[in-house]
VONU-850399 format. One record per residue (C-alpha): residue in one letter; x, z, y. Coordinates in steps of 0.001 Angstrom, whole numbers, plus 524288, in hexadecimal, padded with zeros to 5 digits. Each point is the difference from the previous one (the first is absolute). Layout:
# residues N
AXZY ...
This chain:
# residues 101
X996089F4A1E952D X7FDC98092F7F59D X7F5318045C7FB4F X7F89280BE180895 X808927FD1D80BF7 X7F7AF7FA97806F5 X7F9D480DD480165 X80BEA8058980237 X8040D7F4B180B2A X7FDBB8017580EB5 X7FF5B7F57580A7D X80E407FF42802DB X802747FF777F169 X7F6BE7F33C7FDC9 X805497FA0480D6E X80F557FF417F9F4 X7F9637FBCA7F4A7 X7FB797F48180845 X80B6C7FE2F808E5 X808A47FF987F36E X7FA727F3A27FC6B X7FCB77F89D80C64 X80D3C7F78E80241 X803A37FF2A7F1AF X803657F3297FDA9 X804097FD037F1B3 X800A97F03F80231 X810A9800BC804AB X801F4803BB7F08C X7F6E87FACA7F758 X808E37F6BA7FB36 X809B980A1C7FB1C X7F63F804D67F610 X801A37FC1A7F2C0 X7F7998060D7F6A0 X7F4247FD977FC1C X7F563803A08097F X7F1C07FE8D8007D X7F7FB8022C80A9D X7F22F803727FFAF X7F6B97FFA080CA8 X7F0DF8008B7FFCB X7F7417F83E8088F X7F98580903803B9 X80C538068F804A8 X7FD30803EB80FD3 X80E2A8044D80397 X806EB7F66C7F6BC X7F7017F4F9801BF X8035B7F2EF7F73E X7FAB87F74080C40 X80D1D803158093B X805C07F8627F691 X80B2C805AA7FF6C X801477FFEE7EF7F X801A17EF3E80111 X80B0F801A1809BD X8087080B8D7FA98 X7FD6B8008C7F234 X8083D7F31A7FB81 X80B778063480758 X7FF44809637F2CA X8070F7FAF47F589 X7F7EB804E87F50C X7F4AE805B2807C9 X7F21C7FB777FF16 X7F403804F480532 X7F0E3800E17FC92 X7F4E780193807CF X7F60B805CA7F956 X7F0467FD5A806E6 X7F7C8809748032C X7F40F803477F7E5 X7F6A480C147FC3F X80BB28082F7FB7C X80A9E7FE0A80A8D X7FEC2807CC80BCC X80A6A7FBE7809C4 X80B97809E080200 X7FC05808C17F2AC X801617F3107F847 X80E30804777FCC3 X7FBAE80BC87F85D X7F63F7F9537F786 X809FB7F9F47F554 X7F4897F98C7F9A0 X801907F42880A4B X80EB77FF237FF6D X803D5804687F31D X7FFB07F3D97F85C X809757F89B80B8E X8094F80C4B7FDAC X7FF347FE1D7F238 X804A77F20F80123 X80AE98049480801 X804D38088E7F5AB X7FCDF7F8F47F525 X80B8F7F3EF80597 X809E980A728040A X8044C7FDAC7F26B X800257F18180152 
């Protein structure tokens, strides 16, 4: 969402937002992706939480994906971990750094 909508954004609004994402199911196609992909998920991730388990199952049907889970500690804070590139930024790095491999 960008940035100041959530001011803007009534109830219906945040609802489709919701709906939107309720029966996606990316699993059918995961196979069909080719480049590389990294995937980074928090423990202390509510929503997206590493225990469902769901990274073990899907993530080898991704040719080149991989995934890291990165723990929770004094700077992560759940959902906002996303924005704070300080504990993601060196896996990213990595990720760019053997695009040219």
């Amino acid at each position: 969402m960008i940035q100041g909508a959530y001011e803007r954004a009534d109830a219906n609004t945040s609802l489709f937002y919701y709906d939107a994402s309720r029966d996606y199911n990316p699993a059918p196609d995961l196979n069909k992706i080719t480049a590389k992909l990294l995937l980074v998920l928090f423990a202390d991730d509510q929503i997206d939480s590493p225990e469902f388990g769901a990274l073990d199952q899907e993530m080898p049907k991704v040719k080149n994906g991989r995934y890291v889970i990165i723990p929770a500690g004094n700077q992560s804070n759940g959902e906002g971990n996303n924005t704070d590139a300080v504990l993601w930024k060196s896996y990213l790095a990595d990720l760019l750094g053997s695009l040219s491999k």
